[in-house]
C-alpha positions in Angstrom: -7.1 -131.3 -39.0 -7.1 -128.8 -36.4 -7.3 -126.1 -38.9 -10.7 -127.7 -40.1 -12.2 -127.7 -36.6 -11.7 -124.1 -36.2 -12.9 -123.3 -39.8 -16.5 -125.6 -38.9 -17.0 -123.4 -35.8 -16.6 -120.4 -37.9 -18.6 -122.0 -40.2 -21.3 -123.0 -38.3 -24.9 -121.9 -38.8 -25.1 -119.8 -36.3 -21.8 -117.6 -36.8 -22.6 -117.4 -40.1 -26.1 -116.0 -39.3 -24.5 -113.7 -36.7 -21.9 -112.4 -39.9 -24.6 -112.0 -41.9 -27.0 -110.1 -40.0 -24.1 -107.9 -38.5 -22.8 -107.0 -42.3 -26.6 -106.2 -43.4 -26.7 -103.8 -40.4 -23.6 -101.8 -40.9 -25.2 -100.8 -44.4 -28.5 -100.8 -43.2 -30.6 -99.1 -45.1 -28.8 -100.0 -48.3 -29.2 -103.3 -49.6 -26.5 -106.0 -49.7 -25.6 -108.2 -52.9 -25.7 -111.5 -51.6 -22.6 -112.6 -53.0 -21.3 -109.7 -51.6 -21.6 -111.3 -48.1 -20.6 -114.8 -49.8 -17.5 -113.6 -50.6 -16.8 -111.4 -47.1 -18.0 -114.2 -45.0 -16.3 -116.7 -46.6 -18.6 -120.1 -45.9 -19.8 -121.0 -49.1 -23.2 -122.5 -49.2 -23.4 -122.2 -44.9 -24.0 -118.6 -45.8 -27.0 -119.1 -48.6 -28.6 -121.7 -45.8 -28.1 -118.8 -42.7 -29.4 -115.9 -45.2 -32.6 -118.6 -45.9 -32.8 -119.4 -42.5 -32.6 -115.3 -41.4 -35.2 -114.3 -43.8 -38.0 -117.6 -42.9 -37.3 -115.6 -39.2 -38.5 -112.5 -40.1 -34.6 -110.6 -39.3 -33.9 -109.9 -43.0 -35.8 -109.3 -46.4 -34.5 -110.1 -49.8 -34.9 -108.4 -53.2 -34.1 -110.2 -55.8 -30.2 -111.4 -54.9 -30.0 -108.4 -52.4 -31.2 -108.5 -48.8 -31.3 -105.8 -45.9 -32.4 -106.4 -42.4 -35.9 -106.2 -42.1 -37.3 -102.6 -39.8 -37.4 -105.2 -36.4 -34.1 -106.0 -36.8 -32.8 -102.4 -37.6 -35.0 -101.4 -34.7 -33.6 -104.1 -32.1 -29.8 -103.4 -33.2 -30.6 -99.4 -32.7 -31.8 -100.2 -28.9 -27.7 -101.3 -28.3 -29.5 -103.9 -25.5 -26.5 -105.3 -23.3 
């Protein structure tokens, strides 16, 4: 049971979204294969709802079954804000 909590929380929306964008940055400006980021992340369909939920945002763009963080987010995660 215990080990299903902790795999939720690591599952959540949010984390997932925070994996996501985080792996699109470190190739940044390359384009990731979004079952690429299925497979690293691990969450199953959580991660196709966080990468729909990033890109209705505006944080990352998708071509085709590839996104990449959009030039605002590059931009944001070059400033290194505390």
């Amino acid at each position: 049971m215990l080990g299903n909590r902790k795999r939720e929380g690591r599952c959540s929306n949010a984390a997932v979204q925070r994996a996501v964008l985080a792996l699109a940055l470190e190739t940044h400006p390359r384009w990731s294969a979004m079952k690429d980021l299925r497979r690293e992340i691990g969450c199953g369909g959580v991660t196709h709802h966080a990468i729909r939920d990033l890109i209705a945002i505006g944080l990352i763009e998708r071509k085709s079954a590839t996104v990449r963080p959009t030039p605002a987010a590059a931009h944001f995660e070059q400033l290194r804000l505390p």
